[in-house]
ZATOR-596968 format. One record per residue (C-alpha): x negated, z negated, y negated. Coordinates in steps of 0.5 Angstrom, whole numbers, plus 2048, in hexadecimal, padded with zeros to 3 digits. Example, Ala and Ser with C-alpha at 12.3 -4.5 7.8 and 13.67 -1.06 7.14 Angstrom:
% residues 2
7E77F0809/7E57F2802/
This chain:
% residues 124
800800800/7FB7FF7FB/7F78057FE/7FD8087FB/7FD8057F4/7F68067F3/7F780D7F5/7FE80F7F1/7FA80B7EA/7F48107EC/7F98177EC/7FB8147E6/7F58147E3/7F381A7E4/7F981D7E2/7F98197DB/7F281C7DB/7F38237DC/7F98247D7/7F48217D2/7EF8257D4/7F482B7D3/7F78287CD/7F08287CA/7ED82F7CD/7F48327C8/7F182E7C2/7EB8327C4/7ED8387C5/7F28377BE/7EB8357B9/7E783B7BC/7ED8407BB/7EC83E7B3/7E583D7B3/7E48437AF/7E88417A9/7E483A7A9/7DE83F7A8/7E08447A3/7E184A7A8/7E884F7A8/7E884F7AF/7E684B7B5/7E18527B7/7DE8537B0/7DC84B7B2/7D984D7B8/7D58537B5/7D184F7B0/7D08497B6/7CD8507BA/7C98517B3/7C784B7B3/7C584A7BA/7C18507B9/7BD84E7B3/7C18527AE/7C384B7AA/7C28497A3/7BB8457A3/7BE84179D/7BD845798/7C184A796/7C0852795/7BE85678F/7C485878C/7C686078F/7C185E795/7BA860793/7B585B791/7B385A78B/7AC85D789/7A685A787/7A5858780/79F85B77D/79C855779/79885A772/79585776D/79B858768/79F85376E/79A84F76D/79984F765/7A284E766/7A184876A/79B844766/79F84575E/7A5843763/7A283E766/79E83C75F/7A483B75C/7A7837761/7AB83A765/7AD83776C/7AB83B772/7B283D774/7B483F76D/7AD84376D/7AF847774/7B6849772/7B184C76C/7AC84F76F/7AF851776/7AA84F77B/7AB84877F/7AA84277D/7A3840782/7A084777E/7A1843777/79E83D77A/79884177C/798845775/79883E771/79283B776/78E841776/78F84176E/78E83A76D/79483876B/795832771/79482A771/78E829776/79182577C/78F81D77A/78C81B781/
């Protein structure tokens, strides 16, 4: 008689167990069907083309592409550049305001202003 108890709690436990299981597979299956839309992505294949994208190596490595694709030219630093940057420079103008002038980047008006001169040594 107890063996029987025993053996009628344990059915129901498994069966308890496989509803939830089966409860829980439908709530799966229901969050991936709209994983897509958490992500941005139109449709559920457009989702998994980028995941192909990214798998092969296609991603974005965190930094955004050139506007139109193509990447952006070295600037040529001239005499003329460099002149720009130390009346700019001199006249105390921030880095910053010194690149949306010139056009070249900011580590090539650092290297200009400490090739000029124009830098406070480093105290050590």
């Amino acid at each position: 008689m107890a063996k029987d108890k025993i053996l009628k709690a344990l059915a129901a436990a498994r069966a308890k167990v496989e509803k939830l299981e089966a409860a829980m597979a439908a709530k799966r299956n229901r969050l991936l069907a709209r994983v897509h839309e958490q992500h941005g992505f139109a449709s559920l294949e457009d989702f998994i083309n980028a995941l192909k994208q990214v798998a092969k190596g296609g991603g974005r490595k965190g930094k955004a592409k050139a506007a139109g694709g193509k990447r952006r030219k070295r600037a040529v630093i001239t005499p003329e550049i460099k002149a720009k940057v130390k009346a700019l420079a001199q006249a105390g103008k921030t880095g910053a305001e010194i690149v949306k002038e010139t056009g070249i980047s900011l580590p090539s008006v650092q290297n200009i202003k400490k090739e000029l001169g124009l830098t406070k040594a480093r105290k050590k």
